[in-house]
C-alpha positions in Angstrom: 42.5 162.3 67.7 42.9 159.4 69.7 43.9 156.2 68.3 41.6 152.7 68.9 42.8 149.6 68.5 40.2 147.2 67.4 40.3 143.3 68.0 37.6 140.4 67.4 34.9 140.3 69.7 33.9 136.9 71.6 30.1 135.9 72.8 30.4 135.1 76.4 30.8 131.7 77.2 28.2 129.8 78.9 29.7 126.9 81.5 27.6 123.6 79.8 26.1 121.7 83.0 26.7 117.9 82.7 24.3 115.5 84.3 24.2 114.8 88.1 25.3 111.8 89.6 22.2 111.2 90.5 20.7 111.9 86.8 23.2 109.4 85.4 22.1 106.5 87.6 18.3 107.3 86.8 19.0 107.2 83.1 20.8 104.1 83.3 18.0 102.5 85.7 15.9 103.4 82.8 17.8 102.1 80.2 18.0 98.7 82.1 14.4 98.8 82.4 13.7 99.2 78.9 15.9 96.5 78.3 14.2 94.1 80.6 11.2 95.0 79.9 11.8 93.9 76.5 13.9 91.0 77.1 10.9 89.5 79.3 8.3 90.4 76.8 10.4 88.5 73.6 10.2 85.8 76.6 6.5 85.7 77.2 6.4 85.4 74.1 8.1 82.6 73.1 6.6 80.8 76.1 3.2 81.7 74.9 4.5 80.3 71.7 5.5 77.2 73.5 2.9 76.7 75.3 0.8 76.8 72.1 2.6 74.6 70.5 2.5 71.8 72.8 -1.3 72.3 73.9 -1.5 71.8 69.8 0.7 69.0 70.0 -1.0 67.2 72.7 -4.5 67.6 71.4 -3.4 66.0 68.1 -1.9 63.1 69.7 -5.2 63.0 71.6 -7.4 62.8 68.3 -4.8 60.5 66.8 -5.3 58.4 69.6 -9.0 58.5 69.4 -9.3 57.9 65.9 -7.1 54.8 66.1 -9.2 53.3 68.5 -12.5 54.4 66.5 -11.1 52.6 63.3 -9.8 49.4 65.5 -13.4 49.1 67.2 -15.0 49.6 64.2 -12.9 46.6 62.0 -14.2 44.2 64.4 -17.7 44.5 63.6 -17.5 41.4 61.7 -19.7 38.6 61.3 -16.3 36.3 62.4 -16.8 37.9 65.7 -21.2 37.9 65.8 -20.8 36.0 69.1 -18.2 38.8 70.4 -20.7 42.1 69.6 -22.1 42.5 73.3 -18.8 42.9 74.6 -17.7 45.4 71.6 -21.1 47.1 72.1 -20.2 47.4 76.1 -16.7 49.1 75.0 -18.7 51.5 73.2 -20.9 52.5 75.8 -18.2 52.4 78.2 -16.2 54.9 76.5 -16.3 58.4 76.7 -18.0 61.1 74.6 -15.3 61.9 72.7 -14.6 58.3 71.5 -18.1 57.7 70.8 -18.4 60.7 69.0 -15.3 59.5 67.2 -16.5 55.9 66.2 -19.7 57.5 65.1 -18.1 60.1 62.5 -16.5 56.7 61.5 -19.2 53.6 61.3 -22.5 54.9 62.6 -23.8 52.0 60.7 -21.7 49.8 62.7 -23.0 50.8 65.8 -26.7 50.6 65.1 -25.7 46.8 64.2 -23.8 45.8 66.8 -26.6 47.3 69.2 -29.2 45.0 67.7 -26.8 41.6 67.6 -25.6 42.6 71.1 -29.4 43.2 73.1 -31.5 41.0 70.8 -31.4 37.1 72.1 -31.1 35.0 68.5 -33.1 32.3 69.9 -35.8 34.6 70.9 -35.6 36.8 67.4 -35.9 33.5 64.9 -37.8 30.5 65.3 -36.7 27.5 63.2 -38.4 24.5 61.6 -36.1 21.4 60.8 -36.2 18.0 59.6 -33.5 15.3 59.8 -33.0 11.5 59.1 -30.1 9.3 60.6 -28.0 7.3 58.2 -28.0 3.8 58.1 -24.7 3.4 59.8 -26.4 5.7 62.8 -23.5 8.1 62.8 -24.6 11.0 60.2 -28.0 13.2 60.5 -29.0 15.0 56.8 -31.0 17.9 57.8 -32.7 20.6 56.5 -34.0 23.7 58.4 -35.7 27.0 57.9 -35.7 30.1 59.2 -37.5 32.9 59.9 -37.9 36.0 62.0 -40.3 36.2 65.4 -42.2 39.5 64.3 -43.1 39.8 67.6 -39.4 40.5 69.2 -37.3 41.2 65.8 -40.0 43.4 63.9 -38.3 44.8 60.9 -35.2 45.0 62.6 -33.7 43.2 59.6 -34.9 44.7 56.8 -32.8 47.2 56.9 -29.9 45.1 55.9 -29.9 43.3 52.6 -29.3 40.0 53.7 -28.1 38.3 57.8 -26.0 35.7 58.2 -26.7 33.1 60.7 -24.8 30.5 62.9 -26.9 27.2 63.5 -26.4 24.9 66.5 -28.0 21.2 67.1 -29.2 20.3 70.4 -29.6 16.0 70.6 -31.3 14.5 74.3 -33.1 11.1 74.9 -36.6 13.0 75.5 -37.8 17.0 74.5 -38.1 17.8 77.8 -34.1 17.3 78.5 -33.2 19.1 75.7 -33.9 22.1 77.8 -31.2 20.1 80.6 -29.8 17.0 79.7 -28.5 17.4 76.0 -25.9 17.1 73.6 -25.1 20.1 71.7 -23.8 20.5 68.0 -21.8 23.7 67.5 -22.0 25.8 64.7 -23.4 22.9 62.5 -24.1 25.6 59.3 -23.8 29.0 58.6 -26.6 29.9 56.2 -27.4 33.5 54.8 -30.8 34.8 55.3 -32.6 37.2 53.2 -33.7 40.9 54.1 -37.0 39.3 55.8 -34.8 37.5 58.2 -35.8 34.0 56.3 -33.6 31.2 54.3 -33.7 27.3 54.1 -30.8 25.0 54.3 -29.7 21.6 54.0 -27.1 20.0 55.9 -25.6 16.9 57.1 -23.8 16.5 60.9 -22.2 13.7 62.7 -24.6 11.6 65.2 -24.7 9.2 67.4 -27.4 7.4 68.7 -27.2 7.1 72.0 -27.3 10.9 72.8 -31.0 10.4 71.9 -33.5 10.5 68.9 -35.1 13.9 70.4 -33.9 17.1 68.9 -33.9 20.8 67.8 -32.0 23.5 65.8 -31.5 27.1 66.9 -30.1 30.0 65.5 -26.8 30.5 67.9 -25.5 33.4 66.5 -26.1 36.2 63.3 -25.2 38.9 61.7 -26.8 41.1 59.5 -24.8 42.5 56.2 -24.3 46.2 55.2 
């Protein structure tokens, strides 16, 4: 009987193929793209991000900037400054949507006023009756005027307000008919408040002199009605 020797028995081995050259520099070009791809999205991104941020930025400056100028046209709707209103009501129709818009959200009121003190002429809105004696030393006037509304110009213009202020001024010449060329005029001679009607009566005295003339009137130079 013949004798075997036995011994351990090995699988075949199987030679393990590594990548190409070419392989290796497709995976890498891959990888690098990947990477890029990420790298420029994270920076699209944050530009997008940017971009947002300042476009926010920007339009709050812009409303900032809007709202300022609402509040400063709309604090100088005063009756100090009645005689100023058609040039603040020509800023307002001068500027654009946005700031109208603006000053409307913040004093509609306001503008409704200064439209009426800015296109309706106070001497054509009121008329006014007076009366006045010179002193004895011919250099004082007492007067006393009153005032009312011209229903056919004002209408009830006023009467939405509940009470107008009104600047009076004194016009002095030797005859009527050069009061309307010749004359000597009396600024702001009273300020009297008139009612919701557009009416009120006031005494007053002002300084005179006689030889600017005995002729006279009084006219309503400025107003402004009260919220």
């Amino acid at each position: 009987m013949n004798e075997h020797q036995s011994g351990p028995i090995f699988f075949p081995q199987y030679k393990v193929r590594s990548l190409s050259i070419v392989n290796r520099i497709m995976a890498l070009i891959v990888i690098i793209s990947a990477i890029t791809m990420i790298t420029l999205f994270s920076q699209a991104v944050s530009r997008n991000n940017e971009v947002e941020s300042l476009t926010k930025a920007t339009e709050n400056a812009k409303n900032q900037t809007l709202e300022i100028k609402a509040t400063n046209w709309c604090n100088q709707i005063t009756s100090e400054n009645a005689d100023k209103m058609s040039t603040l009501y020509r800023d307002y129709n001068g500027a654009s949507s946005q700031q109208q818009r603006k000053i409307n959200s913040e004093c509609k009121q306001k503008v409704a006023l200064a439209e009426l003190v800015s296109l309706k002429d106070p001497n054509k809105l009121f008329t006014v009756t007076s009366e006045c004696t010179v002193n004895e030393s011919e250099d004082t006037a007492s007067c006393t005027a009153t005032v009312a509304t011209n229903p056919h110009t004002l209408g009830m213009g006023l009467s939405f307000y509940s009470a107008t202020t009104a600047t009076l001024r004194m016009r002095v010449a030797d005859t009527p008919t050069n009061l309307l060329t010749t004359r000597h005029v009396i600024d702001n001679v009273t300020t009297m408040t008139l009612d919701s009607s557009g009416s009120g009566t006031i005494s007053f005295d002002v300084p005179f002199d006689i030889s600017w003339g005995t002729a006279y009137d009084i006219q309503v130079s400025s107003y402004f009605p009260n919220e």
